[in-house]
gemmi code that builds the backbone of each chain (N, CA, C; Angstrom):
import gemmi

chains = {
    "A": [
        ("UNK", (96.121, 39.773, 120.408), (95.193, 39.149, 121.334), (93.884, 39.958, 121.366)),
        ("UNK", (92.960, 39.347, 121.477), (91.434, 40.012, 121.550), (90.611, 39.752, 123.166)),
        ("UNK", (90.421, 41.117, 123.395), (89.389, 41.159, 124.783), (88.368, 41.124, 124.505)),
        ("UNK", (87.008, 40.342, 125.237), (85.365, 41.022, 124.491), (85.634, 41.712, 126.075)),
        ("UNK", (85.527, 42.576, 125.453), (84.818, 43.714, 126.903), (83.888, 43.498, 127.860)),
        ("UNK", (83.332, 43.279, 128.922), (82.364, 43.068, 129.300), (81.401, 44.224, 129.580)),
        ("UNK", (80.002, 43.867, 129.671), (79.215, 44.691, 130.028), (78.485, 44.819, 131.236)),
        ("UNK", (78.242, 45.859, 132.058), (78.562, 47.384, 131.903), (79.990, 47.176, 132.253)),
        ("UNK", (80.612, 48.074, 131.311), (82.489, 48.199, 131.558), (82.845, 49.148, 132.772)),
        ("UNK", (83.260, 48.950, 133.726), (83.514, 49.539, 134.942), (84.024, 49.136, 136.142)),
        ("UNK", (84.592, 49.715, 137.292), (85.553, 49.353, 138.003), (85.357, 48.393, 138.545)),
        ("UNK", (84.133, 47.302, 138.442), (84.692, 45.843, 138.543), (85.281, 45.047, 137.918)),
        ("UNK", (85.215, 45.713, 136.587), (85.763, 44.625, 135.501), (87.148, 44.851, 135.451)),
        ("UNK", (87.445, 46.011, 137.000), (88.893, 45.674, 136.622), (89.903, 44.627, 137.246)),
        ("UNK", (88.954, 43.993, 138.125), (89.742, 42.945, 138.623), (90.148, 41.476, 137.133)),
        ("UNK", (89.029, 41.443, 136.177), (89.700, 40.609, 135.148), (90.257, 41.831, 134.224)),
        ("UNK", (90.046, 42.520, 133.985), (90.309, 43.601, 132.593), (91.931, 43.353, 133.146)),
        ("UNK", (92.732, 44.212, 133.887), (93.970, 44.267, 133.665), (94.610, 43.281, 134.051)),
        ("UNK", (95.028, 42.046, 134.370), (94.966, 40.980, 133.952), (95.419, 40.221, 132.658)),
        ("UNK", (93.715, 41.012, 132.144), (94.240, 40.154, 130.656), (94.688, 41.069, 129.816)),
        ("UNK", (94.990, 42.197, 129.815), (95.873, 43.410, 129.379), (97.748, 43.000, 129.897)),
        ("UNK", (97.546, 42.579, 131.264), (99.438, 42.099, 131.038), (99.488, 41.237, 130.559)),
        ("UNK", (98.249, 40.192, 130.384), (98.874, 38.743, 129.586), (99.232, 38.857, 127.792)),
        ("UNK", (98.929, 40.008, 127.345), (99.056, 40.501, 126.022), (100.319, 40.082, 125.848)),
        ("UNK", (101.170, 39.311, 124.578), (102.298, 38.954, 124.527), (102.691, 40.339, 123.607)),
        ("UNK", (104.194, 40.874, 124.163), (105.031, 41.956, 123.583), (105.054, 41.685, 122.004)),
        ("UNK", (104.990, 43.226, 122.173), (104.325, 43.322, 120.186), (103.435, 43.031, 119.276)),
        ("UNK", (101.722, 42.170, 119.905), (100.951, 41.991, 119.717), (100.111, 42.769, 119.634)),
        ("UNK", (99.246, 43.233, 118.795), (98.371, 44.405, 118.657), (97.398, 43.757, 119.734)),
        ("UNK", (96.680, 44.740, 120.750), (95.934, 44.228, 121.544), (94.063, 44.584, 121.347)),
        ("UNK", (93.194, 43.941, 120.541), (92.140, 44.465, 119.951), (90.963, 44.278, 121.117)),
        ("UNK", (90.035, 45.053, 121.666), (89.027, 45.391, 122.329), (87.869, 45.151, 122.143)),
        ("UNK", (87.494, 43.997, 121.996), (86.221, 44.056, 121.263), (84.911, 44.745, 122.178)),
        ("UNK", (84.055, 46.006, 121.648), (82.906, 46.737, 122.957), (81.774, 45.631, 122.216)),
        ("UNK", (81.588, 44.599, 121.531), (79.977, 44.144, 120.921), (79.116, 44.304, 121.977)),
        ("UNK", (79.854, 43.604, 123.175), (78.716, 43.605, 124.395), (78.153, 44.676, 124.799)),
        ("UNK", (79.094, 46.100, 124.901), (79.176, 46.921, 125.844), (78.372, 48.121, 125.724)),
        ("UNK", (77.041, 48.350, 126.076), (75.841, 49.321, 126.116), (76.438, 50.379, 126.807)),
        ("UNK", (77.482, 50.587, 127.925), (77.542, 51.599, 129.018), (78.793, 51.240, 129.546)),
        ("UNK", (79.437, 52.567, 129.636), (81.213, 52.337, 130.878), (80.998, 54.022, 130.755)),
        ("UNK", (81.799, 53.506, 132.054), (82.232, 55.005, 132.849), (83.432, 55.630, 132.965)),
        ("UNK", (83.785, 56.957, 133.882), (85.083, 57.170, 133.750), (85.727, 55.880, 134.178)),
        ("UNK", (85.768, 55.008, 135.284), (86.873, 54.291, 135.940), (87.195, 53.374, 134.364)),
        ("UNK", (86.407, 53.102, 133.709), (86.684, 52.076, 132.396), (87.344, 52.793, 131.562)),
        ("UNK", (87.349, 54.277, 131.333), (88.370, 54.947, 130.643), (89.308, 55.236, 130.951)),
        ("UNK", (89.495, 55.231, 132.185), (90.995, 55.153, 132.825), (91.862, 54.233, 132.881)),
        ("UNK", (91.015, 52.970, 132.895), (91.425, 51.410, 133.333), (91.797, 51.351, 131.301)),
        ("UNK", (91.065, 51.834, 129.982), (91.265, 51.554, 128.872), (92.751, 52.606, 128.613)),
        ("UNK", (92.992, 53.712, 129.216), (94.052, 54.929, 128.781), (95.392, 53.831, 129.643)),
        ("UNK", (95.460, 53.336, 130.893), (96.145, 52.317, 131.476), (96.398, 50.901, 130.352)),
        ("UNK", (95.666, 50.322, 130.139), (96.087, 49.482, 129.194), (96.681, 50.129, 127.982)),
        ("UNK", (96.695, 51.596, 127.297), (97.252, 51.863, 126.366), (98.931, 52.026, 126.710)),
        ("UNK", (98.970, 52.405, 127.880), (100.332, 52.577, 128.501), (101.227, 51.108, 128.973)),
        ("UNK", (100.089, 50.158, 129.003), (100.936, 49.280, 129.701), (101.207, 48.396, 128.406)),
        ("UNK", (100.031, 48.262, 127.695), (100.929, 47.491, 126.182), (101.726, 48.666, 125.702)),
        ("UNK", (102.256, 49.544, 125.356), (102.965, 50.366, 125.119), (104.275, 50.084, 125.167)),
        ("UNK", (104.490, 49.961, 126.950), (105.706, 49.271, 127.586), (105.941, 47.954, 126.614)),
        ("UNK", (105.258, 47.499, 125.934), (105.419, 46.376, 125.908), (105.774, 46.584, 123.635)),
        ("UNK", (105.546, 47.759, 123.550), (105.786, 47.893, 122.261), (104.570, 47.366, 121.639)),
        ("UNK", (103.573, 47.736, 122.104), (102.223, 46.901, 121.646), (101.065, 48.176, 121.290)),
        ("UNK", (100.034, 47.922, 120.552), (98.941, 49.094, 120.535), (97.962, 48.503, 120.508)),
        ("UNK", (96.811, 49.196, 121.240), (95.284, 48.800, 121.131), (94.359, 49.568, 120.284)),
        ("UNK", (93.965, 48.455, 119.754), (92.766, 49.186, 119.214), (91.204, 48.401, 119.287)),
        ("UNK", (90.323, 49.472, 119.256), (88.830, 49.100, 119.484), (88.505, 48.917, 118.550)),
        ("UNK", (87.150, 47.228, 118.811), (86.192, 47.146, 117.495), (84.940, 47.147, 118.097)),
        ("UNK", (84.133, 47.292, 117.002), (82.393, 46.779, 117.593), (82.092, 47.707, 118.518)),
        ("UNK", (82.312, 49.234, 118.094), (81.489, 50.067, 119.064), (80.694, 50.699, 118.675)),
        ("UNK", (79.676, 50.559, 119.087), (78.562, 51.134, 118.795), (78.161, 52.770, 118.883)),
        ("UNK", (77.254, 53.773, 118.032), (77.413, 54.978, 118.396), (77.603, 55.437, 119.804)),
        ("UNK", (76.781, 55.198, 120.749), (76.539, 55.529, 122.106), (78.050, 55.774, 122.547)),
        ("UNK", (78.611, 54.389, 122.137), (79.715, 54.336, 122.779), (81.371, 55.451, 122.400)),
        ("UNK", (80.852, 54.804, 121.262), (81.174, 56.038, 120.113), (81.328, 57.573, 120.642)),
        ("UNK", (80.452, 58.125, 120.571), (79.954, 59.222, 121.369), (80.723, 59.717, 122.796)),
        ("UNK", (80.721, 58.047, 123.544), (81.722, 59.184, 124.905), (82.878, 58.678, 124.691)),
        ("UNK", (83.721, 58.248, 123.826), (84.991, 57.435, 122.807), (85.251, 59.115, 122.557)),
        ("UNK", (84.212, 59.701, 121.841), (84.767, 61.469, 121.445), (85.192, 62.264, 122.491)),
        ("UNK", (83.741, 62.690, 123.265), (83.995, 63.344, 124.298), (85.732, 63.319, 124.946)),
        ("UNK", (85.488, 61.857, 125.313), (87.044, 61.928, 125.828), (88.840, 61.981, 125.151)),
        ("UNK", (87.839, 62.370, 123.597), (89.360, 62.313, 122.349), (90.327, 61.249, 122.829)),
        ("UNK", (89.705, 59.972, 123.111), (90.186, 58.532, 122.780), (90.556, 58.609, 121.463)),
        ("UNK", (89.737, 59.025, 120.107), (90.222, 58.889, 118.744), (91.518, 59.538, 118.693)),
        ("UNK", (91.871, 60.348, 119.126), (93.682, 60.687, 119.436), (94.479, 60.063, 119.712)),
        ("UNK", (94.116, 58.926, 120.623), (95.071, 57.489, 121.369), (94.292, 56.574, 120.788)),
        ("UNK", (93.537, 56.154, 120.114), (93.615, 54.910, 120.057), (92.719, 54.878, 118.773)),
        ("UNK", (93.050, 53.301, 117.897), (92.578, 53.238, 116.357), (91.108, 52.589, 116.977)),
        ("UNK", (90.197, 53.112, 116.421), (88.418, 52.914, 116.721), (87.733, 52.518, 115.616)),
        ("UNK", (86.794, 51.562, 115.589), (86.078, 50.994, 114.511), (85.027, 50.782, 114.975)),
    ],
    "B": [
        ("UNK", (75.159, 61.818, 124.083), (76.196, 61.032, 125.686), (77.004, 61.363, 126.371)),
        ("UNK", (76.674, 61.622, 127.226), (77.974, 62.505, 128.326), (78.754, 61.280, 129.154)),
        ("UNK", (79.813, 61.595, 129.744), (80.502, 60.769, 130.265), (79.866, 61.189, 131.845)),
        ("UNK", (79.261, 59.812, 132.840), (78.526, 60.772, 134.030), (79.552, 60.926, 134.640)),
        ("UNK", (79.508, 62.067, 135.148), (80.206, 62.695, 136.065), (80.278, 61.850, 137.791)),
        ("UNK", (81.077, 61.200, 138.395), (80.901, 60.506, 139.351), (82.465, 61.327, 140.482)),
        ("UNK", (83.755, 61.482, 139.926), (84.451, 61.573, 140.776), (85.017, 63.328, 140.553)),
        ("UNK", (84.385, 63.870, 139.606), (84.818, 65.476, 139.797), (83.932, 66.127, 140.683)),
        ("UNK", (83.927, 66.707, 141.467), (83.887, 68.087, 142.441), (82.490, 68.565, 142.036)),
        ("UNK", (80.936, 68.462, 142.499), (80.248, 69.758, 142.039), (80.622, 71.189, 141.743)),
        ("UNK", (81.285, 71.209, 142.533), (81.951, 72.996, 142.454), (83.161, 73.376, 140.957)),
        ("UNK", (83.414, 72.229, 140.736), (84.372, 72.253, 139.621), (83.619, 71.796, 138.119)),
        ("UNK", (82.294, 71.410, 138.171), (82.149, 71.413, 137.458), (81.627, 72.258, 136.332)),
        ("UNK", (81.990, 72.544, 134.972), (82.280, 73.815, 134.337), (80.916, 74.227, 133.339)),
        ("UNK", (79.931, 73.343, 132.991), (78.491, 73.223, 132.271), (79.130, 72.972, 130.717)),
        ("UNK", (80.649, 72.123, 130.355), (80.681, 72.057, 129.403), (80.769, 70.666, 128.728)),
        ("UNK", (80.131, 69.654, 128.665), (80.362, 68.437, 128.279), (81.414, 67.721, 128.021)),
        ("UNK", (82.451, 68.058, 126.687), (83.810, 68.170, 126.666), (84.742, 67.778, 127.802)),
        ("UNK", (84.414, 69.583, 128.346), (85.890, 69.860, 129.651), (85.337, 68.885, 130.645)),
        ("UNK", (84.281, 68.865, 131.065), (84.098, 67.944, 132.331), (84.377, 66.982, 132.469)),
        ("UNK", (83.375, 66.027, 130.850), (84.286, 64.733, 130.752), (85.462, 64.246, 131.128)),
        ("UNK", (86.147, 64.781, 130.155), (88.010, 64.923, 130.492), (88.140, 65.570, 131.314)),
        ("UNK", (87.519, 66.358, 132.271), (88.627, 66.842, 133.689), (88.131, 65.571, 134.867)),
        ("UNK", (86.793, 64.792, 134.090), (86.250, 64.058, 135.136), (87.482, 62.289, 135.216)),
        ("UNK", (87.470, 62.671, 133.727), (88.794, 61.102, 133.407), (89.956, 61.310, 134.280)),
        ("UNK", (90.408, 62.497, 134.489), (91.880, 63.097, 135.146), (91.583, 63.072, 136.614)),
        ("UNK", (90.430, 62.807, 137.260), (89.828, 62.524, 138.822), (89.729, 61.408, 138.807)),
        ("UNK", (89.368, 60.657, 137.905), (89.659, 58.857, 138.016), (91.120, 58.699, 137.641)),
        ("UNK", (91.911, 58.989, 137.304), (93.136, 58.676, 137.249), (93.891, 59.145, 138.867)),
        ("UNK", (93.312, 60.590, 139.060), (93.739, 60.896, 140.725), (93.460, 59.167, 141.762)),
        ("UNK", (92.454, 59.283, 141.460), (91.901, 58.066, 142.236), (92.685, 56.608, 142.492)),
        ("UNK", (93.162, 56.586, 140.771), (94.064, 55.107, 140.660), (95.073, 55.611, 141.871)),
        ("UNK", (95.962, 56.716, 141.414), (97.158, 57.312, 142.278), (96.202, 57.067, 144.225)),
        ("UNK", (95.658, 57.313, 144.779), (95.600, 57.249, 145.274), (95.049, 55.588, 145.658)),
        ("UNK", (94.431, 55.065, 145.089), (94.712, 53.514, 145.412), (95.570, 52.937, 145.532)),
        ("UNK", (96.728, 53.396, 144.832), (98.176, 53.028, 144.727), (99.052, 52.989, 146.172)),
        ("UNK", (98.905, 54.423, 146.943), (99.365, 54.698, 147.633), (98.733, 53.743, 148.998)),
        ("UNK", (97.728, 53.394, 148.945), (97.029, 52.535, 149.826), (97.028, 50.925, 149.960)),
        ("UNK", (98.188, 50.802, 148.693), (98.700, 48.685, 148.331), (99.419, 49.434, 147.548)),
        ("UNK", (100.365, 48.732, 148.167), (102.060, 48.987, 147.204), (102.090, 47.663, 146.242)),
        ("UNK", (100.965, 46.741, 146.838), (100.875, 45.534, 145.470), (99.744, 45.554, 144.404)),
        ("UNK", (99.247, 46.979, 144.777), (98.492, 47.388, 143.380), (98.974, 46.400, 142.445)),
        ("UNK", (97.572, 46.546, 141.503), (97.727, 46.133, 140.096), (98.038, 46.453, 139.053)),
        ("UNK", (98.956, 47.850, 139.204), (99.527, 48.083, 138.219), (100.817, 48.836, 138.967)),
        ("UNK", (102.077, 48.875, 137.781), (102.778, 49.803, 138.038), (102.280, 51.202, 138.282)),
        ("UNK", (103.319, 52.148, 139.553), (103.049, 53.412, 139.338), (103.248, 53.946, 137.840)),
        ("UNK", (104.464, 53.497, 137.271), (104.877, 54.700, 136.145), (103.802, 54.200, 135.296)),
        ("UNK", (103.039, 53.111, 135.160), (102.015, 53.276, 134.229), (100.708, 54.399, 134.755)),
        ("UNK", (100.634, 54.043, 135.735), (99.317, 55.205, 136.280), (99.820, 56.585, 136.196)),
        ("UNK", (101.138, 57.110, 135.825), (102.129, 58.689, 136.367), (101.956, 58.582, 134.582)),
        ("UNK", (102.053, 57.637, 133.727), (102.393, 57.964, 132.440), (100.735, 57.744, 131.619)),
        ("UNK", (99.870, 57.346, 132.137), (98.376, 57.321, 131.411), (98.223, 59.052, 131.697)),
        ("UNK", (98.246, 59.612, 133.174), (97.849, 60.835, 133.509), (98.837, 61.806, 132.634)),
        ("UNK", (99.868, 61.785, 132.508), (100.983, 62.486, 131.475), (99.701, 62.740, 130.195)),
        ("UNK", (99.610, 61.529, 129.481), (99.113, 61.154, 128.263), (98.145, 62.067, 128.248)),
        ("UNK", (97.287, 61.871, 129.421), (95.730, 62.158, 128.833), (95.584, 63.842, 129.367)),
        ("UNK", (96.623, 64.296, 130.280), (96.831, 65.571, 130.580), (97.089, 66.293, 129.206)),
        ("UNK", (98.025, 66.033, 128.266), (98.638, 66.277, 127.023), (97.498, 66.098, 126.298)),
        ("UNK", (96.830, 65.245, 126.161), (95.523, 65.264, 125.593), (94.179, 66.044, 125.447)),
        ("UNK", (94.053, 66.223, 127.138), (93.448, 67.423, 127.058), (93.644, 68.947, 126.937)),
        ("UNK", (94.572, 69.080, 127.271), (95.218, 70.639, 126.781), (95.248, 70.747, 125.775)),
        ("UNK", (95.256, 69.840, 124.581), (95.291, 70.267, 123.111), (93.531, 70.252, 122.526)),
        ("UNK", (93.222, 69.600, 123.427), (91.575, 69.678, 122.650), (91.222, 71.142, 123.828)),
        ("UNK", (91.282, 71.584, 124.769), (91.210, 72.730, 125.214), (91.590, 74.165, 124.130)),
        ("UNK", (92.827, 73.560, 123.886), (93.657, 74.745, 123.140), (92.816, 74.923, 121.879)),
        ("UNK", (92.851, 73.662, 121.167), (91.981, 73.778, 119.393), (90.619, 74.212, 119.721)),
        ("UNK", (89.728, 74.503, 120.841), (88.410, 74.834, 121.185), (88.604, 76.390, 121.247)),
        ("UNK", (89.907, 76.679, 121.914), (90.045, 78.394, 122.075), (90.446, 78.788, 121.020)),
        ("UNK", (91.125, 78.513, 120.076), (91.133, 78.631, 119.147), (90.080, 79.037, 117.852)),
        ("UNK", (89.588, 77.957, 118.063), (88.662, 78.071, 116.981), (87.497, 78.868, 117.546)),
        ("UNK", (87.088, 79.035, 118.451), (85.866, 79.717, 119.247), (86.793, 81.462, 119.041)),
        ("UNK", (87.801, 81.702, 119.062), (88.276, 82.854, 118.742), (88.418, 83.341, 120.340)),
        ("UNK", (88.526, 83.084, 121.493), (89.213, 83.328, 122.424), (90.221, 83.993, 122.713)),
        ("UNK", (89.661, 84.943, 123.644), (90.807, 86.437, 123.713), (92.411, 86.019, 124.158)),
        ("UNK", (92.350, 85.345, 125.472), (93.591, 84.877, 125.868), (93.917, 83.574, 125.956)),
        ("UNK", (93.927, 82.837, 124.862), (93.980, 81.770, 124.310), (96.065, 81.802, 124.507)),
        ("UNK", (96.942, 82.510, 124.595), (98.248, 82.709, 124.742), (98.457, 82.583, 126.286)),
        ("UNK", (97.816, 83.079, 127.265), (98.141, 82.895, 128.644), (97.605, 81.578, 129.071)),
        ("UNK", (96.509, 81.044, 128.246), (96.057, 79.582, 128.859), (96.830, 78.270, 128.391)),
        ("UNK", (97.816, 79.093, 127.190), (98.619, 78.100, 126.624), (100.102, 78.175, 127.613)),
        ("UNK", (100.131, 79.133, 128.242), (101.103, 79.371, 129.198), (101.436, 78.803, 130.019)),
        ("UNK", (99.931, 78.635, 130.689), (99.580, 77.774, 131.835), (99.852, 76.312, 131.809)),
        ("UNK", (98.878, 75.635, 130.897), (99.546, 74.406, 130.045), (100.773, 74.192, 130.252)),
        ("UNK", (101.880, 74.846, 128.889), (103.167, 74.433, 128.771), (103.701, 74.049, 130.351)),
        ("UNK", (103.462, 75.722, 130.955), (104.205, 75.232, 132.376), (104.158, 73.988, 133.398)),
        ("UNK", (102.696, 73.212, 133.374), (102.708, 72.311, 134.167), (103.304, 71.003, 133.124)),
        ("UNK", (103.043, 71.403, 131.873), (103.500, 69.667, 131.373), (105.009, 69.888, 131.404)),
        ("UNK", (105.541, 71.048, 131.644), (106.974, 70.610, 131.981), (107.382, 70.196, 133.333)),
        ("UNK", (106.656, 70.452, 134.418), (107.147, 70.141, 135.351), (106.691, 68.621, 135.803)),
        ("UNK", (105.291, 68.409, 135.023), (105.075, 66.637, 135.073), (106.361, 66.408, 134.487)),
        ("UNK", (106.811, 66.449, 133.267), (107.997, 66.122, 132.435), (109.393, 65.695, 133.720)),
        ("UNK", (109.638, 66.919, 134.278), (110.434, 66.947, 134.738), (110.586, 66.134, 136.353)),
        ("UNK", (109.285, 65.699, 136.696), (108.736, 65.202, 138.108), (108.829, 63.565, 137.528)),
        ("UNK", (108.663, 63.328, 136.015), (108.734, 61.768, 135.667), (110.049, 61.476, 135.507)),
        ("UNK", (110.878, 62.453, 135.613), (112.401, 62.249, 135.098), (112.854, 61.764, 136.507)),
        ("UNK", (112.633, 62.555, 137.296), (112.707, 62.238, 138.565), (112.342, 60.571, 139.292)),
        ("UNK", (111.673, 60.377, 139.162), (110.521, 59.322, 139.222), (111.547, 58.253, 139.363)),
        ("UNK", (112.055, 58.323, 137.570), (113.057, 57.271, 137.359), (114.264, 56.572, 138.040)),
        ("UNK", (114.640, 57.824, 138.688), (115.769, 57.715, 139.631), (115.714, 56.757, 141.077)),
        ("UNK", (114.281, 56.919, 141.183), (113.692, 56.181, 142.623), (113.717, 54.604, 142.407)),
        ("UNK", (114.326, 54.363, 143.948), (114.312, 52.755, 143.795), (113.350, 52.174, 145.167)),
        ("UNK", (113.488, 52.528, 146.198), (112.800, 51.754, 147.073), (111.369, 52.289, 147.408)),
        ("UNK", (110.900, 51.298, 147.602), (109.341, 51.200, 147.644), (108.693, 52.285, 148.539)),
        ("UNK", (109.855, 52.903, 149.763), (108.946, 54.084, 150.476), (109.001, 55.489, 149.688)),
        ("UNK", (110.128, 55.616, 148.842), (110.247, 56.727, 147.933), (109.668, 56.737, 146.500)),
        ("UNK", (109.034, 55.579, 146.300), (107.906, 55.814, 145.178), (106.645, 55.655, 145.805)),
        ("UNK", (106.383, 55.584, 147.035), (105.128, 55.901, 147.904), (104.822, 57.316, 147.734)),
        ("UNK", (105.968, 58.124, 148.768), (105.751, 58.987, 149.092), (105.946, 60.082, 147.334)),
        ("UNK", (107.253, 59.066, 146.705), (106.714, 60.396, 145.425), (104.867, 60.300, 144.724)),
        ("UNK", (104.783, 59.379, 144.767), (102.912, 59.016, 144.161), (102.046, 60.120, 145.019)),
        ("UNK", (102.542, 60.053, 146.806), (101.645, 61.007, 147.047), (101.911, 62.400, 146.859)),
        ("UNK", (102.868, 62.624, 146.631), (103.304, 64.324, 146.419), (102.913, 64.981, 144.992)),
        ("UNK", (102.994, 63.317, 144.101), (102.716, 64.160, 142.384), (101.106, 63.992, 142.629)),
        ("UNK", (100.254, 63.359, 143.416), (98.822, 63.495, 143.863), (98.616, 64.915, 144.373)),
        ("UNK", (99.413, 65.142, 145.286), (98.724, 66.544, 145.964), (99.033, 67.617, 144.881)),
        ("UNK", (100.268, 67.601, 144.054), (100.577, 68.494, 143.383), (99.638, 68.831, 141.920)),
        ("UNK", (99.503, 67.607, 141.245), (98.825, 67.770, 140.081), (96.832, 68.054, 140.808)),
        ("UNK", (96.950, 67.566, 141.808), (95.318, 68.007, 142.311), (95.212, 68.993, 142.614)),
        ("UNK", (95.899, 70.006, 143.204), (95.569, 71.376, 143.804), (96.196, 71.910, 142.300)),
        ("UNK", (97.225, 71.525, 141.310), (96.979, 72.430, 140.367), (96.258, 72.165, 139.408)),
        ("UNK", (95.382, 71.493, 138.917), (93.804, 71.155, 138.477), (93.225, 71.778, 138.910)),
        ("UNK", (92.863, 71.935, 140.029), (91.323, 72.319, 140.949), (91.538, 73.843, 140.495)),
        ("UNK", (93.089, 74.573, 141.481), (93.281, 76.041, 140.550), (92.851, 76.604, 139.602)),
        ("UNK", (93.225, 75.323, 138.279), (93.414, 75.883, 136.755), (92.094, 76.116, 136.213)),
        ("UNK", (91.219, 74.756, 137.169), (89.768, 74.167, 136.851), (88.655, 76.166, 136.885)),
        ("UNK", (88.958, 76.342, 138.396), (88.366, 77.206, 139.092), (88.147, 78.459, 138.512)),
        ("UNK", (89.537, 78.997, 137.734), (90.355, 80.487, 137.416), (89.956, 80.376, 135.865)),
        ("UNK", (91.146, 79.971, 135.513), (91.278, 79.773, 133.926), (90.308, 78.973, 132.963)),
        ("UNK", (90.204, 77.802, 133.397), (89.208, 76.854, 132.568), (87.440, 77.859, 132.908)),
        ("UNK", (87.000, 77.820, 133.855), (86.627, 78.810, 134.510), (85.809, 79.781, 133.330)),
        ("UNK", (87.037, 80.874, 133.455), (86.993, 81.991, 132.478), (86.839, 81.316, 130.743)),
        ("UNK", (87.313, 80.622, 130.679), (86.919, 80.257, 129.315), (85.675, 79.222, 129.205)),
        ("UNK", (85.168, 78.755, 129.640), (84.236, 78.292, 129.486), (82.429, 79.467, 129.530)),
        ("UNK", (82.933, 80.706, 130.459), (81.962, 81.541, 131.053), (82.212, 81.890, 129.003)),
        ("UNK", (83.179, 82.021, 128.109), (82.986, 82.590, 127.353), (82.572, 82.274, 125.919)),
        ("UNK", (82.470, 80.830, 126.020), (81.517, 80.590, 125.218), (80.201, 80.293, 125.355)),
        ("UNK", (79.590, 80.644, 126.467), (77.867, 80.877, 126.643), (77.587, 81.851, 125.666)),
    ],
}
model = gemmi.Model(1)
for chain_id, residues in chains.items():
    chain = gemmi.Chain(chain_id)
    for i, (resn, *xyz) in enumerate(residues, 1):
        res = gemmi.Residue()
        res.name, res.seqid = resn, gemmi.SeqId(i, " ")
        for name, pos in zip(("N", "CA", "C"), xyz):
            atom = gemmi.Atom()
            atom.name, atom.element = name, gemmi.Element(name[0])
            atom.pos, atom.b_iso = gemmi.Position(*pos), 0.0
            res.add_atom(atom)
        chain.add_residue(res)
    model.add_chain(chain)
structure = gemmi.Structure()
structure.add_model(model)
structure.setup_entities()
């Protein structure tokens, strides 16, 4: 299943973001698309490390597309590339 | 690009881009825990919010550790000390976890692994992280 992320990614978007993170059907790779996404904060990296756990439960993995350096950039900082496949 | 700093502590914060980031992700995860405790019909399970903070705790101690490391850091063995000891007792506090069935005893455990993993952060933040950060200026 594919999310487009919305932009700016942050603790409003978590009223749809997790949501459509449980509707992920078990064993479906769950892909992230950031195209939109110029800017997110910690609460969006918490709310993204939460969806890695909750498809998990579910025998599922996420991975990010369409991110741009910027984003890229605090994707490092927070050694997301450790948890999760990034493009 | 730094990750802005919104829910870590002025006083805790260490002048290192990196550590802050990630100690600042581990204060938004405090935060979920404590939303939790405030709607028991949260939107997510606890053990997912007890097992993201596991994750990303484990996460950061190893990019901590490979930084002392490679920076050549004197007591890079006692900070690994420190480490091991708390991810065993998260370890051992999620084992626990499991055992719980009714809704006031995974309340009250959410708030106890809150007070516990926060005052030993803030500690580790203050002392140890602290001292190693003063040493790569």
């Amino acid at each position: 299943m594919k999310i487009k992320i919305p932009n700016p990614f942050n603790f409003q978007s978590r009223k749809t973001f997790i949501p459509q993170v449980k509707a992920n059907p078990p064993g479906e790779e769950l892909i992230l698309d950031f195209e939109n996404v110029s800017s997110l904060d910690s609460a969006a990296l918490g709310m993204l490390l939460m969806a890695r756990e909750q498809t998990k439960s579910t025998s599922s993995k996420v991975s990010f597309i369409n991110c741009n350096d910027s984003i890229k950039q605090i994707l490092e900082v927070a050694q997301f590339h450790m948890l999760f496949k990034i493009s | 690009m730094s990750i802005k700093l919104e829910q870590l502590p002025e006083q805790y914060r260490l002048g290192h881009k990196y550590i802050d980031g990630q100690h600042e992700i581990l204060f938004q995860l405090f935060k979920e825990l404590s939303e939790y405790c405030k709607d028991s019909n949260y939107d997510l399970d606890l053990s997912i919010i007890l097992l993201s903070l596991k994750t990303y705790v484990d996460t950061h101690f190893r990019y901590e550790e490979q930084l002392m490391e490679s920076s050549g850091y004197g007591d890079v063995a006692a900070h690994k000390i420190e480490h091991s000891s708390l991810e065993k007792q998260v370890v051992e506090r999620i084992e626990h976890f499991s055992t719980l069935n009714s809704n006031d005893e995974l309340m009250a455990f959410a708030l106890d692994m809150k007070g516990f993993l926060l005052n030993w952060l803030l500690e580790h933040i203050s002392v140890t992280d602290r001292k190693f950060c003063k040493s790569l200026v």
